[in-house]
C-alpha atoms as one frame of an Amber mdcrd trajectory, in Angstrom:
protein
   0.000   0.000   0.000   1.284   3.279  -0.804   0.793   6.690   0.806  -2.043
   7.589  -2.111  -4.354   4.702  -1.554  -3.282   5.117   2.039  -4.760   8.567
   2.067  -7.907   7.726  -0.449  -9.006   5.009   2.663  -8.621   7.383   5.445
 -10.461  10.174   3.526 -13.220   7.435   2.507 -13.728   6.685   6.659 -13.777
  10.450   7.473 -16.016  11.564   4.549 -18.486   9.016   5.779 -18.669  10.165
   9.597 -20.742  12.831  11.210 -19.337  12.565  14.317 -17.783  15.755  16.156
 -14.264  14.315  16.330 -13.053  11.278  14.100  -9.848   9.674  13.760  -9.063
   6.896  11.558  -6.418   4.587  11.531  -4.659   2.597   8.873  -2.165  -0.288
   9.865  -0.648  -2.737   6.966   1.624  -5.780   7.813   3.062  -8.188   6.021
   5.335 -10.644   7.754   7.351 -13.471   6.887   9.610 -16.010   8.667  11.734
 -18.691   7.765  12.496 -21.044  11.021  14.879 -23.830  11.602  15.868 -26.197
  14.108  18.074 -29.417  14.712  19.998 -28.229  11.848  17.448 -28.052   8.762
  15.048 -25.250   7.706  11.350 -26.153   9.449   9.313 -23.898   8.372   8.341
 -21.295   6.127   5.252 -18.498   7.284   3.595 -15.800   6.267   0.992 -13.872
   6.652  -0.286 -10.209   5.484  -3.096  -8.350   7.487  -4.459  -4.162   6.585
  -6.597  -3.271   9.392  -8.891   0.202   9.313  -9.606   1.490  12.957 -12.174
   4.414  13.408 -12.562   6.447  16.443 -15.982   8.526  16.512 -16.159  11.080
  19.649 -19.347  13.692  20.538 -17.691  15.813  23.429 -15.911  13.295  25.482
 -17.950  10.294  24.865 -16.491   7.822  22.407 -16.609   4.862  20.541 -14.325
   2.389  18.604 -14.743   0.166  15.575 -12.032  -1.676  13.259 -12.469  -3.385
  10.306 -10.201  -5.410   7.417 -12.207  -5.577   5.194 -11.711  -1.747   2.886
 -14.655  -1.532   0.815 -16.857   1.052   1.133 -20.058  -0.624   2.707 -17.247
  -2.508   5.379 -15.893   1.401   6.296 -19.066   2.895   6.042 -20.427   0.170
   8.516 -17.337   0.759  10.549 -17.634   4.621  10.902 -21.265   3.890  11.918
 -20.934   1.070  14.460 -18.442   3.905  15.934 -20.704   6.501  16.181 -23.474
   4.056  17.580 -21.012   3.398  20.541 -19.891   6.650  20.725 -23.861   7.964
  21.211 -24.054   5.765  24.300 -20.638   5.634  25.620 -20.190   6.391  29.465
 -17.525   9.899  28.963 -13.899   9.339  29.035 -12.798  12.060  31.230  -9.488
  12.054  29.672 -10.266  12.082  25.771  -8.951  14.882  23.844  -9.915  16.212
  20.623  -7.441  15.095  18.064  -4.711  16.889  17.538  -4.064  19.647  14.692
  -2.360  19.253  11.307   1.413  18.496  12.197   4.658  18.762  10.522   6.487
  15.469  10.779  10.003  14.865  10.238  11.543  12.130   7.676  12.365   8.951
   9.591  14.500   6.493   6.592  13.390   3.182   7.945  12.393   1.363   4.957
  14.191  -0.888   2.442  13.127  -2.916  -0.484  15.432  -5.797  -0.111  13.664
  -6.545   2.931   9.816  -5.618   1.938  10.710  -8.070  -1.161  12.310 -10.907
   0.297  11.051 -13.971  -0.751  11.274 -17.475   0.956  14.588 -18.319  -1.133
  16.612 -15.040  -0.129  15.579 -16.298   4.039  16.609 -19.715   2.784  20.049
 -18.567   1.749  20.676 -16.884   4.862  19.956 -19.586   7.383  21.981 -22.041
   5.318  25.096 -20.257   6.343  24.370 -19.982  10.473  23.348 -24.008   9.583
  26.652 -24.414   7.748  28.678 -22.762  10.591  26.708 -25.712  12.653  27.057
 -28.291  11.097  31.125 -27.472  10.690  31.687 -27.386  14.359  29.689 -30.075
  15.388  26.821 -28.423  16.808  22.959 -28.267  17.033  21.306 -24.515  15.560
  17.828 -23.120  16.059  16.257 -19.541  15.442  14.764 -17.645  12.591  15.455
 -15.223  10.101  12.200 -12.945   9.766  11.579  -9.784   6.981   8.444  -7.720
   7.779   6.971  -4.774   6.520   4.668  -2.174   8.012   2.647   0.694   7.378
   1.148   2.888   9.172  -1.253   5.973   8.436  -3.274   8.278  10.691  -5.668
  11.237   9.929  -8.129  13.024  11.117 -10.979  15.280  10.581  -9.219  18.557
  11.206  -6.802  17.773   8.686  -4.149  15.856  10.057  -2.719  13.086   7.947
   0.575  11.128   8.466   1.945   8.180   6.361   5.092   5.915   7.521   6.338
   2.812   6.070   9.275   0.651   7.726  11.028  -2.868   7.120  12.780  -4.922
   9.388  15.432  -8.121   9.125  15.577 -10.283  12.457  18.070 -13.185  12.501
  18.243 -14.796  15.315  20.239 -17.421  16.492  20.518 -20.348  19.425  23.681
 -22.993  18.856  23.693 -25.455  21.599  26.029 -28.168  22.945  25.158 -31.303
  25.333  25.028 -28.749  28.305  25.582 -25.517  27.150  24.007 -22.924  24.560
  24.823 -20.104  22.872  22.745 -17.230  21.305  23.002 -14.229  19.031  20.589
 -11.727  17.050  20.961  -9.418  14.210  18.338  -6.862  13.751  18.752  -4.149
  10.616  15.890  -2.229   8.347  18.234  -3.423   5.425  18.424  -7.588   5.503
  21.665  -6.742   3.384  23.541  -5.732   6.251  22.906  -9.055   8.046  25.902
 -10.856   8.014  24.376 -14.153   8.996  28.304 -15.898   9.217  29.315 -13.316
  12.200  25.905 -13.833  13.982  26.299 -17.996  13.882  30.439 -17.756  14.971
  29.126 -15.850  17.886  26.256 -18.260  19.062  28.473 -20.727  17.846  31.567
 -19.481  19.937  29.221 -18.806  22.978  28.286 -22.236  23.273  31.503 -24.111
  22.766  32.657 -21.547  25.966  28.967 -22.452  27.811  30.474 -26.368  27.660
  31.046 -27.925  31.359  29.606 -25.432  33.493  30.188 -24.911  37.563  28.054
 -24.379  40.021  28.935 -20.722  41.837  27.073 -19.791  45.072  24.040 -16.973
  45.213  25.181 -13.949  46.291  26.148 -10.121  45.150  29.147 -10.062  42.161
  30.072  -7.510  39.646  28.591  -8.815  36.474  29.277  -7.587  32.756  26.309
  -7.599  31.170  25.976  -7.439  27.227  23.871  -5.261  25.483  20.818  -7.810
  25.240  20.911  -8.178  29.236  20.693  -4.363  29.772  17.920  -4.174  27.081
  16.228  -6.313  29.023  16.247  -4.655  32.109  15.599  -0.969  30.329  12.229
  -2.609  29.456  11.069  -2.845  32.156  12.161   0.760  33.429  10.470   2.013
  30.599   7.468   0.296  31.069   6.812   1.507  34.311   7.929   5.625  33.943
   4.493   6.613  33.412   4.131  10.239  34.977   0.347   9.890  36.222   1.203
   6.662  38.310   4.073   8.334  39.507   2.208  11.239  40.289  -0.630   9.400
  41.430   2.317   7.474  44.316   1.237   4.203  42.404   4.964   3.707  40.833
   8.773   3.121  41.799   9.499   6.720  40.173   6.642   8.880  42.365   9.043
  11.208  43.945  11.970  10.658  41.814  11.796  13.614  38.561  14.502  16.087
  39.164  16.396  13.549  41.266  19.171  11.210  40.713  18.221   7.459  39.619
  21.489   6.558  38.349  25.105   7.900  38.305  26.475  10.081  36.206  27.175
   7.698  33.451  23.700   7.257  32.432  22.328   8.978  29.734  18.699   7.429
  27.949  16.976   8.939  25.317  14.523   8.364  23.027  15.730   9.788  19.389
  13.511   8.619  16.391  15.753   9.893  13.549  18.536   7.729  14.649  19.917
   6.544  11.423  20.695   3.338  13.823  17.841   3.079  15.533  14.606   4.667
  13.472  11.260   4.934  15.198   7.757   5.780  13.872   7.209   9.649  13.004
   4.567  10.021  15.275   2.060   8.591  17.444  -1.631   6.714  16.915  -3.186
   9.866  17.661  -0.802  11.563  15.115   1.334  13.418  17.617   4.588  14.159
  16.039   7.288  11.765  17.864   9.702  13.939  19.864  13.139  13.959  20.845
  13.351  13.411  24.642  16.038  12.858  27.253  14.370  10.900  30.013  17.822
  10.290  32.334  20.702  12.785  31.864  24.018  12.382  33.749  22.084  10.167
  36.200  19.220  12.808  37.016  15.593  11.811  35.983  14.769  14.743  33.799
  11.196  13.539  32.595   8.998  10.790  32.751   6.182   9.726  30.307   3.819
  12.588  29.867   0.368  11.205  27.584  -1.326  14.347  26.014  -3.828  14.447
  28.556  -1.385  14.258  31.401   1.011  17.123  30.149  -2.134  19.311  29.510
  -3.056  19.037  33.475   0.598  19.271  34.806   1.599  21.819  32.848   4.573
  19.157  31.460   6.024  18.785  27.641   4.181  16.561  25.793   6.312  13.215
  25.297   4.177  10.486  24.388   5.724   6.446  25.129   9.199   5.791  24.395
   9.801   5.892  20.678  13.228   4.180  21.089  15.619   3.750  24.200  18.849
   4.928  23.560  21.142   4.397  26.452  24.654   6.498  25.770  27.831   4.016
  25.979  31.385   4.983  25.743  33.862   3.319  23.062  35.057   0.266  24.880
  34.967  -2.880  23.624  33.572  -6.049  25.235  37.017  -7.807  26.110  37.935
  -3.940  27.684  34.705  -4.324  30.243  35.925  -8.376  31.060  39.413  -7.124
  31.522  38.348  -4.642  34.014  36.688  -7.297  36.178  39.033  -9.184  38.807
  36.365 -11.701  40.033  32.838 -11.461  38.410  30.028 -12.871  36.004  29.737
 -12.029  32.178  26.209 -12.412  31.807  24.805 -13.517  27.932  20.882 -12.507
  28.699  18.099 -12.743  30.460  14.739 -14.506  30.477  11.636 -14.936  32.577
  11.696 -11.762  34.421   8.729 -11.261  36.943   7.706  -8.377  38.927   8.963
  -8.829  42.964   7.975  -5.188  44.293   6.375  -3.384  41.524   7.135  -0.154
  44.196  10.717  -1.030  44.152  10.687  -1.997  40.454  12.260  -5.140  41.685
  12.741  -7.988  39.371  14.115 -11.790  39.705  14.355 -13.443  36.518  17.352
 -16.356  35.433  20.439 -16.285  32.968  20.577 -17.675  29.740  22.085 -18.827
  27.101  25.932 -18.401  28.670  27.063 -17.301  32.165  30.639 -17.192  32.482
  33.234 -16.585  35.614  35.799 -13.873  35.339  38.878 -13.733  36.771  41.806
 -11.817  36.534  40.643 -10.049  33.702  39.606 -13.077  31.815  37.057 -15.290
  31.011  38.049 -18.752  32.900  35.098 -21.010  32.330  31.050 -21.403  32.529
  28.874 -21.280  35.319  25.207 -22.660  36.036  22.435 -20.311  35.580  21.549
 -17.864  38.362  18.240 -16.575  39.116  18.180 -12.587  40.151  16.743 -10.500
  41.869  17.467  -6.759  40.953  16.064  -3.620  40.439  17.453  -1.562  37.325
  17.328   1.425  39.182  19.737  -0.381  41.686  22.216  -1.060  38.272  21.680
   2.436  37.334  23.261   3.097  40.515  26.180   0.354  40.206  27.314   1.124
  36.774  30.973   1.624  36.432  31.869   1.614  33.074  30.148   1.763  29.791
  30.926  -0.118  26.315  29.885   0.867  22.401  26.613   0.636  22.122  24.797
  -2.141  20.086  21.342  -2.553  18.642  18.957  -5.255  20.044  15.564  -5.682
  20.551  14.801  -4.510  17.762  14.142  -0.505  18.935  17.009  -0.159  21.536
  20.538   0.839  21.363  22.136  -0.325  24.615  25.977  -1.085  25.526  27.729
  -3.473  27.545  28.234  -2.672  30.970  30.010  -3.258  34.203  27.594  -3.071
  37.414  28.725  -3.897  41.283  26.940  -5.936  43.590  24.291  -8.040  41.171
  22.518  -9.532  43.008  21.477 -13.108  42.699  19.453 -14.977  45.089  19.721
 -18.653  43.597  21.258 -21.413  41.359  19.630 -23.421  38.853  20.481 -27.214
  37.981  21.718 -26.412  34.213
């Protein structure tokens, strides 16, 4: 779908409405994954879905309908079943009229060799992480996915905003008799995956995850790579909403002005990053902003919703586009060689809420824990189960690494943190 007959469907909805306030929008996907495991390609899916959703408000009472189906009669009966609801809708005291016309800034996250990848081009990629498997004796598992999306919003005041993105996801488990490995690639361009470097690094992992020793719980200083610390930045995200805080129903009520981390720790949200692209703007058709939510440690902002910076009196800036957490230029080995007795920790997986007031976690390793000492990697350990709270790491931090992308919308580097605590072993 392109931004034309994007625009012809949304004008189609908002012709048809005679509703006060209407908002329509347009959402295309089309993804497609190619999955292996035990060494051969599995299976191949696919699917492609266009979804219309129409928002019909009189004052603050309002109603929702969505439809796939994009012939007139299906819209029309849409924008009506909308209004219907809307007519008899209890209000929503914190609805807002949708916002004015907006300028929005170019965001390149779109390529064709990804929208066009077929089944054969997937193919071709996982035979080389399988190849790399096969040639050191090891058993491979993962995916290589290409998606597409597109996204339109608009408005009856005029508003209208079209975005189209791609993305290439290779990821990547290589596993031993008692130890695994695992590594990702994520890119808008499926040219830059290099799926050789991905499988050596699973591959690698898991050969160093062979034979591993049981450590006692307790508090170390940990390396984490990048896909650890997105993990944890999640969940800190997740729960920086300003009205709980504001409200003394989250970990951050108290906390905006004030320290939460040292002064290493700098997380933005940037969605123009040519490594890191986010959408243009929100559902509602806000433009996406530039925001610094933690600078030099101090929590300069939290998440402000429209309605929410309208009643404090706050900037406007919508959910985290991206997180962008600022590293330094050190490499991996230069974090490991800094540690005299410690974990280097692969990932993390199965992370619960503890103390949602805390923002304390426990969740268990994965995929390769290793011991450091002197400096060095010496061997692999057991899994751990932890229990942490991020803003307890934002805290420990002592040095940062170059940042990497995972997760898809994060850029996050290695890092060293004191006193991790873990509160239990595992029996693999």
């Amino acid at each position: 779908m392109n931004e034309k007959e994007a625009r012809e469907i949304c004008e189609k909805a908002l012709a048809l409405s005679e509703a006060e306030h209407v908002q329509v929008n347009l959402t295309g996907t089309r993804e497609a994954s190619t999955r292996y495991a035990n060494n051969e390609i599995t299976q191949n899916v696919a699917k492609a879905q266009t979804t219309l959703r129409v928002l019909c408000a009189y004052g603050n009472k309002v109603g929702r309908c969505s439809t796939n189906r994009l012939d007139t009669d299906s819209i029309r009966e849409a924008v009506k079943r909308a209004e219907e609801m809307a007519r008899v809708a209890e209000p929503d005291t914190e609805f807002l009229p949708p916002p004015e016309p907006a300028v929005y800034r170019p965001v390149q996250a779109y390529a064709d060799s990804t929208a066009h990848a077929t089944p054969e081009d997937r193919a071709c990629v996982v035979r080389q992480v399988i190849a790399e498997a096969n040639a050191r004796g090891l058993k491979t598992a993962g995916s290589f996915a290409t998606n597409t999306y597109v996204r339109a919003v608009a408005n009856n005041r005029g508003l209208f905003g079209f975005h189209t993105a791609t993305q290439a996801l290779l990821i990547c488990t290589m596993m031993t008799e008692d130890g695994s490995g695992w590594a990702e690639q994520t890119h808008e361009d499926m040219v830059t995956i290099v799926p050789q470097a991905v499988a050596r690094r699973a591959a690698d992992k898991a050969e160093a995850a062979r034979h591993p020793q049981e450590v006692s719980p307790g508090d170390y200083n940990v390396v984490l790579e990048p896909a650890a610390v997105a993990e944890l930045l999640a969940y800190m995200a997740w729960n920086m909403d300003a009205k709980a805080a504001d409200e003394g129903r989250s970990a951050f009520s108290g906390k905006e002005g004030n320290a939460v981390g040292n002064a290493l720790i700098t997380l933005q949200s940037l969605p123009t990053h040519p490594e890191c692209p986010a959408e243009p703007f929100f559902e509602d058709g806000m433009p996406t902003p530039d925001v610094t939510w933690i600078e030099n440690g101090v929590l300069k902002t939290l998440i402000y919703s429209r309605y929410w910076a309208q009643k404090q009196g706050k900037p406007f800036t919508g959910y985290p586009s991206n997180l962008i957490l600022r590293g330094g230029s050190h490499t991996l080995q230069d974090l490991i060689a800094q540690v005299d007795d410690g974990l280097l920790i692969t990932r993390f997986w199965y992370i619960r809420y503890v103390d949602p007031m805390q923002l304390l976690l426990t969740g268990m390793t994965r995929d390769g824990v290793y011991r450091i000492q002197g400096g060095k990697v010496t061997h692999a350990v057991k899994n751990l189960r932890f229990n942490e709270s991020p803003l307890v790491v934002m805290q420990n931090v002592r040095l940062l690494g170059t940042p990497q992308r995972v997760e898809g919308s994060m850029l996050a580097p290695p890092m060293v943190v004191e006193n991790f605590t873990f509160s239990s072993t595992t029996t693999f």
